[in-house]
PQR file with spaces between the fields and no chain letter, atoms N, CA, C, O and H, PARSE charges and radii, in Angstrom:
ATOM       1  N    UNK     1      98.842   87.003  152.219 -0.4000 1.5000
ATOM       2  CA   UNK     1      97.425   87.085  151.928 -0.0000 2.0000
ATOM       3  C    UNK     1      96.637   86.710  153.163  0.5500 1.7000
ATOM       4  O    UNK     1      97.149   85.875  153.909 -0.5500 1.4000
ATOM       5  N    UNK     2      95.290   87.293  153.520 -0.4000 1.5000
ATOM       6  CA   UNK     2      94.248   87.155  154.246 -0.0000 2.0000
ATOM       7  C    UNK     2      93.418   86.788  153.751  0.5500 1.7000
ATOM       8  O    UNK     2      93.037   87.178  152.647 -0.5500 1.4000
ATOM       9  H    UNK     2      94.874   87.971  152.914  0.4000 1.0000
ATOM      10  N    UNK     3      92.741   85.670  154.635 -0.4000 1.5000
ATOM      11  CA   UNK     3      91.856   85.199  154.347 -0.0000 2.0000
ATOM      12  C    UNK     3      90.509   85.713  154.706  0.5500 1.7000
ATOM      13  O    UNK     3      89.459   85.098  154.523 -0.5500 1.4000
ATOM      14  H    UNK     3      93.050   85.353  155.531  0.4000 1.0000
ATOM      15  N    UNK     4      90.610   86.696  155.144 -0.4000 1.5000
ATOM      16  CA   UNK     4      89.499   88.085  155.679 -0.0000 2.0000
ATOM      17  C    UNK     4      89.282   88.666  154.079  0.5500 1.7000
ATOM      18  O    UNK     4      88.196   88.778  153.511 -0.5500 1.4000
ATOM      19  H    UNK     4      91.463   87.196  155.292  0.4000 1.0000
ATOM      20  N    UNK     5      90.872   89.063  153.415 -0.4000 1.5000
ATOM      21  CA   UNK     5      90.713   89.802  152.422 -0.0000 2.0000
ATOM      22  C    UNK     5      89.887   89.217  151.360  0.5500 1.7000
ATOM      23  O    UNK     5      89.148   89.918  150.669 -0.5500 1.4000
ATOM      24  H    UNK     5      91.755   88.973  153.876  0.4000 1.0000
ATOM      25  N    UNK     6      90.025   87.591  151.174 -0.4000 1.5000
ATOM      26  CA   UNK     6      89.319   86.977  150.079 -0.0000 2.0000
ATOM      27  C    UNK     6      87.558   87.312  150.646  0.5500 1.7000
ATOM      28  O    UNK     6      86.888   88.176  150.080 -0.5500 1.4000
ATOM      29  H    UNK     6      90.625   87.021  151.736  0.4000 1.0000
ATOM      30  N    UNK     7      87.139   86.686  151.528 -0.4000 1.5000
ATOM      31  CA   UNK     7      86.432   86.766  151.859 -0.0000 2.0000
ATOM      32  C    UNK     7      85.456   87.834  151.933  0.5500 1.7000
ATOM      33  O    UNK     7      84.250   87.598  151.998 -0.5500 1.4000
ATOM      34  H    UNK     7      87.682   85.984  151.987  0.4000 1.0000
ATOM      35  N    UNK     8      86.073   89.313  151.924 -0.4000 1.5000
ATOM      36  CA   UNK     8      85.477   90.154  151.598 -0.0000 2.0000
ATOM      37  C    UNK     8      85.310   90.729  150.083  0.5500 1.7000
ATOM      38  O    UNK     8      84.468   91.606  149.888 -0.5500 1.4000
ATOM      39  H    UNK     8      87.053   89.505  151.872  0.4000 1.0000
ATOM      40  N    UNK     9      86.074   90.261  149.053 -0.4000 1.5000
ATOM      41  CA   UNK     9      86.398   90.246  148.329 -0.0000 2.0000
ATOM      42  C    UNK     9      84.828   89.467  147.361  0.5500 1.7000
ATOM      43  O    UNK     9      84.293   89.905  146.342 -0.5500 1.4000
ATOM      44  H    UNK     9      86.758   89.549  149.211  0.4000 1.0000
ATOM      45  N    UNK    10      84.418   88.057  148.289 -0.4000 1.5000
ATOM      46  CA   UNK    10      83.392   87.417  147.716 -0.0000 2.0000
ATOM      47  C    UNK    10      82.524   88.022  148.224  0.5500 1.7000
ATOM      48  O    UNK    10      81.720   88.357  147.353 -0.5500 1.4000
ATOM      49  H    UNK    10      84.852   87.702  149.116  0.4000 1.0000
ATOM      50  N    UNK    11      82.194   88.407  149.333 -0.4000 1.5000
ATOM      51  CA   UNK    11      80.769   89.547  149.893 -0.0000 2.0000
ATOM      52  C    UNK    11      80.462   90.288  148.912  0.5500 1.7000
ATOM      53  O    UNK    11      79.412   90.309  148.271 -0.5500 1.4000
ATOM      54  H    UNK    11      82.847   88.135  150.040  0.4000 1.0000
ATOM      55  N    UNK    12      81.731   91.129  148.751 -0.4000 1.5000
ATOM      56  CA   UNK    12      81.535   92.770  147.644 -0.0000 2.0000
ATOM      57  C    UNK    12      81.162   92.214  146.129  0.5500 1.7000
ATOM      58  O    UNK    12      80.505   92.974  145.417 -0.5500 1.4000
ATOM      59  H    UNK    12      82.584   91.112  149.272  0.4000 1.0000
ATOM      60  N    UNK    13      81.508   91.060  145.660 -0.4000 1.5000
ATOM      61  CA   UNK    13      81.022   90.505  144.567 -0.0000 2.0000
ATOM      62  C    UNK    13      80.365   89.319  144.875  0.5500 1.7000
ATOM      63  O    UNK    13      80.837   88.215  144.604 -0.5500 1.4000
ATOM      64  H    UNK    13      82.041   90.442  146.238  0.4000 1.0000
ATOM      65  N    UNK    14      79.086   89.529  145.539 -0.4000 1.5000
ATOM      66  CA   UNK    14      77.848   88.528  145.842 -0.0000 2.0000
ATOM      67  C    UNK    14      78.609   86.498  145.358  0.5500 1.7000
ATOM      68  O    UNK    14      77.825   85.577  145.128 -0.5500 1.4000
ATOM      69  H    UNK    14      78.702   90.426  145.759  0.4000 1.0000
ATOM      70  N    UNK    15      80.065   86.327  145.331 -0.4000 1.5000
ATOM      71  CA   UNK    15      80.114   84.907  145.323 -0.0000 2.0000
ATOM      72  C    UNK    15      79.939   84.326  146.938  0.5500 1.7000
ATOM      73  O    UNK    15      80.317   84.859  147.981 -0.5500 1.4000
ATOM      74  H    UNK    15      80.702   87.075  145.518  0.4000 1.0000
ATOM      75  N    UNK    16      79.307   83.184  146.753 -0.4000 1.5000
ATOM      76  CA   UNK    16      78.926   82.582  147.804 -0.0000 2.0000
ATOM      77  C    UNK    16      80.116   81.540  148.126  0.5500 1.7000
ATOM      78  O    UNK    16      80.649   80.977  147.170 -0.5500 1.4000
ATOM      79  H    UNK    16      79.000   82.751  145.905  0.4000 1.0000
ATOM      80  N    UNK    17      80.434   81.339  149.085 -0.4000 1.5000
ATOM      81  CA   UNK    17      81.533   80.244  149.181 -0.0000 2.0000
ATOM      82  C    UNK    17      81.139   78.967  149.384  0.5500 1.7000
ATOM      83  O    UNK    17      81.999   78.164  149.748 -0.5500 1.4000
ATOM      84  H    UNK    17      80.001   81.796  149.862  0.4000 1.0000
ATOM      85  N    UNK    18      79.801   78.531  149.194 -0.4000 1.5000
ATOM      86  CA   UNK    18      79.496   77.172  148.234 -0.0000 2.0000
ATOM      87  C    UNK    18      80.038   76.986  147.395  0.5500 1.7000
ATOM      88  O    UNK    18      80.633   75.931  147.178 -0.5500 1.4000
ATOM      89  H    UNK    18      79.102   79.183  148.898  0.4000 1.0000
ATOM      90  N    UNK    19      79.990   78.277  146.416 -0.4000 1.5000
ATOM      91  CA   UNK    19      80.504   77.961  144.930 -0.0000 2.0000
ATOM      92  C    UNK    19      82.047   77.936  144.832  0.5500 1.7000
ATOM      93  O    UNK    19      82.706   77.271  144.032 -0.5500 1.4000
ATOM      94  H    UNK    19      79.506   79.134  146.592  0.4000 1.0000
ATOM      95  N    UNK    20      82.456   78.677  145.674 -0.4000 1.5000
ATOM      96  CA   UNK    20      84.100   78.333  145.386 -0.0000 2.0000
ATOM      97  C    UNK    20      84.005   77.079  146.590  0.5500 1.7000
ATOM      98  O    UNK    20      84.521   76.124  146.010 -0.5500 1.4000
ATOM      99  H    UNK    20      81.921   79.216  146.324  0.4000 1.0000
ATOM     100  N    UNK    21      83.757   76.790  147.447 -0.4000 1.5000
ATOM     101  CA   UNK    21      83.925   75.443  147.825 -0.0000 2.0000
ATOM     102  C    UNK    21      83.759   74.337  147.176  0.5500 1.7000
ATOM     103  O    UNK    21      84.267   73.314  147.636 -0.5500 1.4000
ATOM     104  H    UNK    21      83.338   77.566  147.918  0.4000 1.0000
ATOM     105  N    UNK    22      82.959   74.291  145.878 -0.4000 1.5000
ATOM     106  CA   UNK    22      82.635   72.950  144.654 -0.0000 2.0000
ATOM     107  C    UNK    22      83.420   73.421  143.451  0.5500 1.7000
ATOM     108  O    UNK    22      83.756   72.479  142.733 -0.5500 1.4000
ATOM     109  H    UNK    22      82.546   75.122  145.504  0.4000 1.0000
ATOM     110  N    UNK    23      83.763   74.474  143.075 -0.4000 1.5000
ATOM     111  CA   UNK    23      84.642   74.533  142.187 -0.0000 2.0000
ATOM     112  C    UNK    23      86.509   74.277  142.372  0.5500 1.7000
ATOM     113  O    UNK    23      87.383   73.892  141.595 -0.5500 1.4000
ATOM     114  H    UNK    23      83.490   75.239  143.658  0.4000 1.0000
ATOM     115  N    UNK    24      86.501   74.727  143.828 -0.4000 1.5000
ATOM     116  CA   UNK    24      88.267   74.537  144.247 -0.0000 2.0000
ATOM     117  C    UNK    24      88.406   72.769  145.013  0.5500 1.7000
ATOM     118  O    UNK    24      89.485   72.177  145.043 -0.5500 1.4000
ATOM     119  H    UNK    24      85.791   75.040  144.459  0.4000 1.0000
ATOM     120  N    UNK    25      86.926   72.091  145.643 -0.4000 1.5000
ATOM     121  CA   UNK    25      86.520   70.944  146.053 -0.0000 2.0000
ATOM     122  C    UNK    25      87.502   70.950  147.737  0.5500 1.7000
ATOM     123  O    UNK    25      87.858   69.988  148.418 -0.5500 1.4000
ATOM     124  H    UNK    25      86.050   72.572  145.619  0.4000 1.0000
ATOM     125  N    UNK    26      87.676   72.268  147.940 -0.4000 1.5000
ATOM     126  CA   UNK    26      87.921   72.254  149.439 -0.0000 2.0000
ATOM     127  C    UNK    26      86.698   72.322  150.272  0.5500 1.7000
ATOM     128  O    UNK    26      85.685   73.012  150.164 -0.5500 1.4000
ATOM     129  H    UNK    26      87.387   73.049  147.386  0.4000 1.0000
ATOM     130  N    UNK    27      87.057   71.427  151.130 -0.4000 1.5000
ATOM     131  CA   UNK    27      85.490   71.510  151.846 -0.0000 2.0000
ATOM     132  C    UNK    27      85.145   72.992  152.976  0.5500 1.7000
ATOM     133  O    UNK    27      85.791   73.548  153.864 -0.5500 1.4000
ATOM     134  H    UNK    27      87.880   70.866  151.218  0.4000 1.0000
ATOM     135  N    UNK    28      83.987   73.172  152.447 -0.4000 1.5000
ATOM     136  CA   UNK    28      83.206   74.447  153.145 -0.0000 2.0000
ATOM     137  C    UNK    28      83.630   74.702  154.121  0.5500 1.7000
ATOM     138  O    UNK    28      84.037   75.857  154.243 -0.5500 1.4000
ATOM     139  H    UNK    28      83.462   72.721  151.725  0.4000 1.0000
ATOM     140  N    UNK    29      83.795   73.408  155.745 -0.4000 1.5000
ATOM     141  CA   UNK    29      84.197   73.804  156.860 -0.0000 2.0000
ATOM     142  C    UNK    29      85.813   74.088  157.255  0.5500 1.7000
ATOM     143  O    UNK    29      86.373   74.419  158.300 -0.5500 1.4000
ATOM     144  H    UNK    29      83.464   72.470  155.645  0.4000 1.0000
ATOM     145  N    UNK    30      86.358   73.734  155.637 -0.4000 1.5000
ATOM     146  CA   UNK    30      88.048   74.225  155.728 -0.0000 2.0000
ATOM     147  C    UNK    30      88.029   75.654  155.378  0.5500 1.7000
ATOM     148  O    UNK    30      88.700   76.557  155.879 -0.5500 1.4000
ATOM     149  H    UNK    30      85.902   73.465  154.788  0.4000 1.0000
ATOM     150  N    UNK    31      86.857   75.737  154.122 -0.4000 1.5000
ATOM     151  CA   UNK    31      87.261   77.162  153.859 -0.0000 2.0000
ATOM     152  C    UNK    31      86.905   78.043  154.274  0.5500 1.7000
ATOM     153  O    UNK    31      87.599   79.045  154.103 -0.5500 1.4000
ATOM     154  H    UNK    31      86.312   75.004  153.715  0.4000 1.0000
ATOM     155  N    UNK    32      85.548   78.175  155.100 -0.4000 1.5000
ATOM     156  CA   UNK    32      85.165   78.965  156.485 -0.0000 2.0000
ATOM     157  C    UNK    32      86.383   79.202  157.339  0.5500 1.7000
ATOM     158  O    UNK    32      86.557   80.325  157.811 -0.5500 1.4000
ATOM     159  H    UNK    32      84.984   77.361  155.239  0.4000 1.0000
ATOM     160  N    UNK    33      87.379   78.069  157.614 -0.4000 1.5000
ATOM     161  CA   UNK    33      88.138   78.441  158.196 -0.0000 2.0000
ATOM     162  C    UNK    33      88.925   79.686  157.962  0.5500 1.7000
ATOM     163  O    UNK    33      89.018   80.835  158.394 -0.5500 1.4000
ATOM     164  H    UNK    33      87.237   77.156  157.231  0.4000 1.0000
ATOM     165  N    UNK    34      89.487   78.834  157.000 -0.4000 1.5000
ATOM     166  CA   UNK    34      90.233   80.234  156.185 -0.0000 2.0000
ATOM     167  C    UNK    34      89.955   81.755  155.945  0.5500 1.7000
ATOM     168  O    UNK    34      90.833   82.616  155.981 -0.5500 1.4000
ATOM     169  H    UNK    34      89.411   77.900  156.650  0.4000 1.0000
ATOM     170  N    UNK    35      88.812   81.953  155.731 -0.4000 1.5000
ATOM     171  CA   UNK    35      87.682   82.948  155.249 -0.0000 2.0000
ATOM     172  C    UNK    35      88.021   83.787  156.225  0.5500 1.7000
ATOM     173  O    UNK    35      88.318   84.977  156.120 -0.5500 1.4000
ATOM     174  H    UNK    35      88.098   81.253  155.702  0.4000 1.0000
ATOM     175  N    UNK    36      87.952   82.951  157.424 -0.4000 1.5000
ATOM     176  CA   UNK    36      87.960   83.853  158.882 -0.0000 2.0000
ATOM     177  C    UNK    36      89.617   83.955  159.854  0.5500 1.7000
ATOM     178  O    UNK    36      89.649   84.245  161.050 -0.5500 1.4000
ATOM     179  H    UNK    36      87.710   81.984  157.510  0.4000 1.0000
ATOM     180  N    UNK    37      90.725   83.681  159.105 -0.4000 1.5000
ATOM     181  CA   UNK    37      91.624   83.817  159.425 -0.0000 2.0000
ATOM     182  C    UNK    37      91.788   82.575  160.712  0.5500 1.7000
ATOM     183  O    UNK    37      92.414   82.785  161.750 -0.5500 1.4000
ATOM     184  H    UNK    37      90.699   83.445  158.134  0.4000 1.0000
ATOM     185  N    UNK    38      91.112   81.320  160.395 -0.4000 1.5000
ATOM     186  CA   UNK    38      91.318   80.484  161.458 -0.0000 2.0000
ATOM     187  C    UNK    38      92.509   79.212  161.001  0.5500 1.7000
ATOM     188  O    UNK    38      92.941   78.276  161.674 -0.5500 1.4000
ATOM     189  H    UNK    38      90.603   81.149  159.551  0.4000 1.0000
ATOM     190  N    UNK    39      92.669   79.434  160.240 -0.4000 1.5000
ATOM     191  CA   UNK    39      93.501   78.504  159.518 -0.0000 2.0000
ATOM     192  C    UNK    39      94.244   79.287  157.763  0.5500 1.7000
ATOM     193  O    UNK    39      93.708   79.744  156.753 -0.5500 1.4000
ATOM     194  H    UNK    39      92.318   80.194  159.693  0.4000 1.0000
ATOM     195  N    UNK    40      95.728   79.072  158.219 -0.4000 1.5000
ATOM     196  CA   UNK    40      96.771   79.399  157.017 -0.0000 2.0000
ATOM     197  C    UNK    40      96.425   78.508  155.413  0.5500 1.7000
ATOM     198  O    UNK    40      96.416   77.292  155.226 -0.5500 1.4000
ATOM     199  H    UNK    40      96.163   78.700  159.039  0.4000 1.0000
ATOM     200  N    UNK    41      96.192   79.506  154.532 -0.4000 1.5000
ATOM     201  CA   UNK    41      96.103   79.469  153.115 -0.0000 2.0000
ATOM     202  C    UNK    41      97.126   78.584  152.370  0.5500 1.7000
ATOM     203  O    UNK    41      98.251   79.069  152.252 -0.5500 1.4000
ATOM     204  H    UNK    41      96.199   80.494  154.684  0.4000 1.0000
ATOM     205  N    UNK    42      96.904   77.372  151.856 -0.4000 1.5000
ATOM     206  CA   UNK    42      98.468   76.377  151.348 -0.0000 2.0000
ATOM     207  C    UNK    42      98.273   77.099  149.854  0.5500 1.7000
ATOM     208  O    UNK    42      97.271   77.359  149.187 -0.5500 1.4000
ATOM     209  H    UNK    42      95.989   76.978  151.953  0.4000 1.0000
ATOM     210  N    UNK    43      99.598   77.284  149.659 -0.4000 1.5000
ATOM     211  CA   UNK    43     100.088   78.251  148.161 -0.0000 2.0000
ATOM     212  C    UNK    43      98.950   77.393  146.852  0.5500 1.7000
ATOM     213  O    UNK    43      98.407   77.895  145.868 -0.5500 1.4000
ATOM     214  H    UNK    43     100.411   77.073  150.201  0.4000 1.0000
ATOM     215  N    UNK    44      98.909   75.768  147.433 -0.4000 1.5000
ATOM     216  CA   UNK    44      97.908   75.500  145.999 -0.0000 2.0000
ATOM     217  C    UNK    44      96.551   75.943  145.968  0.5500 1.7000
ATOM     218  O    UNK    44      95.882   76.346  145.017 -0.5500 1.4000
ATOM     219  H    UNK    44      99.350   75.360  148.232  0.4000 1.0000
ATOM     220  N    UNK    45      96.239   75.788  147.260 -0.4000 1.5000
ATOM     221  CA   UNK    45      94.700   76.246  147.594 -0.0000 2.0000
ATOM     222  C    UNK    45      94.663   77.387  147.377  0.5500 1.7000
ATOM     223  O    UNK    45      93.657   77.558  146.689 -0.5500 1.4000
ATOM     224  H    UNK    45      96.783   75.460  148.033  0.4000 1.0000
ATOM     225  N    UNK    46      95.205   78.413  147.559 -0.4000 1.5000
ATOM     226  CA   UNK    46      95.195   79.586  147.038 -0.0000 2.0000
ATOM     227  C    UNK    46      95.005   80.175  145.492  0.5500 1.7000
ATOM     228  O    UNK    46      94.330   81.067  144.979 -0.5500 1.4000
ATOM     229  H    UNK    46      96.023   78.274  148.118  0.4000 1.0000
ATOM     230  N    UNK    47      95.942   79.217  145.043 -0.4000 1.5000
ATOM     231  CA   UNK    47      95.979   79.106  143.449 -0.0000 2.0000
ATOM     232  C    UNK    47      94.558   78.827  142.721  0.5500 1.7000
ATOM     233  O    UNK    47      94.192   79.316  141.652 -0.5500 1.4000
ATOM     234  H    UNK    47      96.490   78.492  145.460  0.4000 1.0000
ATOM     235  N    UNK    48      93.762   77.826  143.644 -0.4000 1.5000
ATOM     236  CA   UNK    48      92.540   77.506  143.322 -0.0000 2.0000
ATOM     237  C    UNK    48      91.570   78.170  143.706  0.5500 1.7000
ATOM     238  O    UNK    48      90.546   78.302  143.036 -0.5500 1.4000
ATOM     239  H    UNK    48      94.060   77.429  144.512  0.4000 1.0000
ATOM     240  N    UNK    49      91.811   78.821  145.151 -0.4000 1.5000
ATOM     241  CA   UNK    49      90.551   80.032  144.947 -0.0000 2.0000
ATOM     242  C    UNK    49      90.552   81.461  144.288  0.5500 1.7000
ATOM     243  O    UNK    49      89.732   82.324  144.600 -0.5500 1.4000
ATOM     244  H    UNK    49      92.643   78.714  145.695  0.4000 1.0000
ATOM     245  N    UNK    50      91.624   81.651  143.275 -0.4000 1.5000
ATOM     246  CA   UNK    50      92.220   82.565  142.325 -0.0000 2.0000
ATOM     247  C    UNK    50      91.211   82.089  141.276  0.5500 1.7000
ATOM     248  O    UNK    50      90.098   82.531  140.992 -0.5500 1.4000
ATOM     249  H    UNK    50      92.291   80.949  143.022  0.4000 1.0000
ATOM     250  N    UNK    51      91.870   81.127  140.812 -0.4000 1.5000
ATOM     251  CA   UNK    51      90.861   80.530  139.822 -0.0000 2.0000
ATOM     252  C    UNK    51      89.335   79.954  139.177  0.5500 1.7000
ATOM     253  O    UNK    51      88.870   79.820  138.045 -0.5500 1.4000
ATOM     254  H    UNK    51      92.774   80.768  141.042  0.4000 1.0000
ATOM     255  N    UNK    52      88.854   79.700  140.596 -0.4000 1.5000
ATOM     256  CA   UNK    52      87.425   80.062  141.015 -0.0000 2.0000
ATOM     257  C    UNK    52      87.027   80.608  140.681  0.5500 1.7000
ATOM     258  O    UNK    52      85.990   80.324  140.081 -0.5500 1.4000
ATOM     259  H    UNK    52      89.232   79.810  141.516  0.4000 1.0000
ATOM     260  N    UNK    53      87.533   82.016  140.772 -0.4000 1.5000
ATOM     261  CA   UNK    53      86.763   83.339  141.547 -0.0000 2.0000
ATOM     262  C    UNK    53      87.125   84.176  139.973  0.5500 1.7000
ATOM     263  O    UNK    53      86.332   84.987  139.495 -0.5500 1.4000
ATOM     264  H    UNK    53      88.375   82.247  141.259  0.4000 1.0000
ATOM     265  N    UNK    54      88.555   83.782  139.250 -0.4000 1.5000
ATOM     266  CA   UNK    54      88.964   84.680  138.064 -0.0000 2.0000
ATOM     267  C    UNK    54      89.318   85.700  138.409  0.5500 1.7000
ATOM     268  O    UNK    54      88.797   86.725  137.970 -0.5500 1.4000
ATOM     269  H    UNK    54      89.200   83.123  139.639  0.4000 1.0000
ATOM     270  N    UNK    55      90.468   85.719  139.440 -0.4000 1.5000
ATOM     271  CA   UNK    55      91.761   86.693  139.794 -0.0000 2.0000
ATOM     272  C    UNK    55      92.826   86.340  139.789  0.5500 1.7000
ATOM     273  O    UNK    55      93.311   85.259  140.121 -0.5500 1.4000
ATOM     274  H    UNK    55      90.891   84.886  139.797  0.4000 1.0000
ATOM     275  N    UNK    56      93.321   87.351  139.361 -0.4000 1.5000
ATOM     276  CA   UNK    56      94.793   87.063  139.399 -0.0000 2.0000
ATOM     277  C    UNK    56      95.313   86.581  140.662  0.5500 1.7000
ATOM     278  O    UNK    56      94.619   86.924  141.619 -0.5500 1.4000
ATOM     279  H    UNK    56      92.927   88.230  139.091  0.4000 1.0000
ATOM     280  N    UNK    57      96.195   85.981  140.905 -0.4000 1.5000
ATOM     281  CA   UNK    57      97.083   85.666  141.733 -0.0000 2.0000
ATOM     282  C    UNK    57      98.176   87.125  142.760  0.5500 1.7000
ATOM     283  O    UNK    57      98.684   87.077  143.880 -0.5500 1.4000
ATOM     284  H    UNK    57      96.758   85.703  140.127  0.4000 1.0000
ATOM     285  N    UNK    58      98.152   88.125  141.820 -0.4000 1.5000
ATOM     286  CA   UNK    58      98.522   88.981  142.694 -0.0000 2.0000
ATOM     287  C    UNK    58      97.335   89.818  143.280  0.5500 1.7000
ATOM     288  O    UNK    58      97.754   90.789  143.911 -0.5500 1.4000
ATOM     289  H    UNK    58      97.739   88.164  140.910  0.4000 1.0000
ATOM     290  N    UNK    59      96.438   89.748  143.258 -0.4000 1.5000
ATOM     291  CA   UNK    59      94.889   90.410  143.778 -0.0000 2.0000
ATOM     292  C    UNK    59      94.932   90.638  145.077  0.5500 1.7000
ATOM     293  O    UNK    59      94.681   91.728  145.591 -0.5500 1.4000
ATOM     294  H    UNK    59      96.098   88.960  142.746  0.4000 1.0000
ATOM     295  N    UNK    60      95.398   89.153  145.946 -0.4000 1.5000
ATOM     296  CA   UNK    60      95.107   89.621  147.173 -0.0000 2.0000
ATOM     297  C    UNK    60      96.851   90.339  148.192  0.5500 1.7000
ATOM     298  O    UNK    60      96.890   90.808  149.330 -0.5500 1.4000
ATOM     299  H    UNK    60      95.602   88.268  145.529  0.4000 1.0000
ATOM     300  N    UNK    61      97.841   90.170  147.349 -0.4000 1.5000
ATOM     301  CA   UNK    61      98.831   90.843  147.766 -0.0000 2.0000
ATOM     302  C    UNK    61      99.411   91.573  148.969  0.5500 1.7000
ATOM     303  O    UNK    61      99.619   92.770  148.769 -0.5500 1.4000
ATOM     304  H    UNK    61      97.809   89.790  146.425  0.4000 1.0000
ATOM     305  N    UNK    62      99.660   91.190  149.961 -0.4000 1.5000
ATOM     306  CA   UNK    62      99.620   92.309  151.330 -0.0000 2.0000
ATOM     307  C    UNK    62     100.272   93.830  150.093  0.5500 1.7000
ATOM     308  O    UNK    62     100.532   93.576  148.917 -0.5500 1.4000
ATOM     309  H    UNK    62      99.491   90.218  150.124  0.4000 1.0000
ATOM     310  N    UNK    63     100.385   94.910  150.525 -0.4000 1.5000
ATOM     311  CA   UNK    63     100.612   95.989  149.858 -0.0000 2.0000
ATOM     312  C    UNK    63     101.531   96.219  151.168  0.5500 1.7000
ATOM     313  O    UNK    63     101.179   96.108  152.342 -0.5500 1.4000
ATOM     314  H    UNK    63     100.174   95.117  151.480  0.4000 1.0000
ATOM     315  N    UNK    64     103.105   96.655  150.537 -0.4000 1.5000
ATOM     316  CA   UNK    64     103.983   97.825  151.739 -0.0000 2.0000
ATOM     317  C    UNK    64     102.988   99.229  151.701  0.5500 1.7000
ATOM     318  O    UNK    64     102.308   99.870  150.900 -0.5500 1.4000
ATOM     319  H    UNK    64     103.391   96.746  149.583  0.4000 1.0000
ATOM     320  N    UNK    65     103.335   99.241  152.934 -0.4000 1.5000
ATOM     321  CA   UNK    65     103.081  100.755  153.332 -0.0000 2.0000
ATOM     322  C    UNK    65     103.250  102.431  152.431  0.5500 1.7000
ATOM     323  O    UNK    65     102.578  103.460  152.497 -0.5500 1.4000
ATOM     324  H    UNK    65     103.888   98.720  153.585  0.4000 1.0000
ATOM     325  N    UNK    66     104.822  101.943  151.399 -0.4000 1.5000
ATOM     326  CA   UNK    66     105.168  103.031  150.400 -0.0000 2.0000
ATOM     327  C    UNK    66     105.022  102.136  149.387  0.5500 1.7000
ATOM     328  O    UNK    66     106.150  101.745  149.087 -0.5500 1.4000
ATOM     329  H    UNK    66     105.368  101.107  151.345  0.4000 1.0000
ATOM     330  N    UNK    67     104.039  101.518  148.583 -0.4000 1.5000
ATOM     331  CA   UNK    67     103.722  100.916  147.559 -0.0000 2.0000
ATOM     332  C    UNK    67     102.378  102.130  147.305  0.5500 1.7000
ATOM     333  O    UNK    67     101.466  102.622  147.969 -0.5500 1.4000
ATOM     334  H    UNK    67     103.122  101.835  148.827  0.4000 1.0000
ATOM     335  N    UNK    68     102.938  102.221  145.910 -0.4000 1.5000
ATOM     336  CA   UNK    68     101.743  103.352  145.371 -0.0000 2.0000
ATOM     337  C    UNK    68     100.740  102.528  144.604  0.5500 1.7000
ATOM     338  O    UNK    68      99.825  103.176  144.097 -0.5500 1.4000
ATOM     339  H    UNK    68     103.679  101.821  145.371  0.4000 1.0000
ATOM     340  N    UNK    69     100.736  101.178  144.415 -0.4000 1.5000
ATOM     341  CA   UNK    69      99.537  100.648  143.666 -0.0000 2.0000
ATOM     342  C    UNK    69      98.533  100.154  144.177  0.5500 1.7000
ATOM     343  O    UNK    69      97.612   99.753  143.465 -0.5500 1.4000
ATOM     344  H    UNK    69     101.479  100.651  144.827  0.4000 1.0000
């Protein structure tokens, strides 16, 4: 997973990452990080900005190249 991908993910659906920063209680200047691929996603934090946001866990998925979904 990318943290570009979430991130665009909250653009295209107007969430602000205030709000997943007070709902997951990672702080803003960690998750900016992340957002921008400056810092690696820990599997729980991830779990929590899934849950935030109300996606599944496979949402942000890298996709193979011959994956038809």
């Amino acid at each position: 997973m990318k943290g570009s991908d979430i991130k665009k993910y909250l653009e295209e659906n107007g969430i602000k990452q205030a709000f997943v920063s007070e709902k997951t209680g990672i702080p803003a200047p960690i998750l900016n990080m992340m957002l921008n691929d400056n810092r690696k996603i820990e599997a729980n934090e991830y779990m929590k900005i899934c849950d935030a946001i109300g996606v599944p866990l496979e949402q942000f998925k890298p996709r193979l190249p011959d994956e038809t979904k």
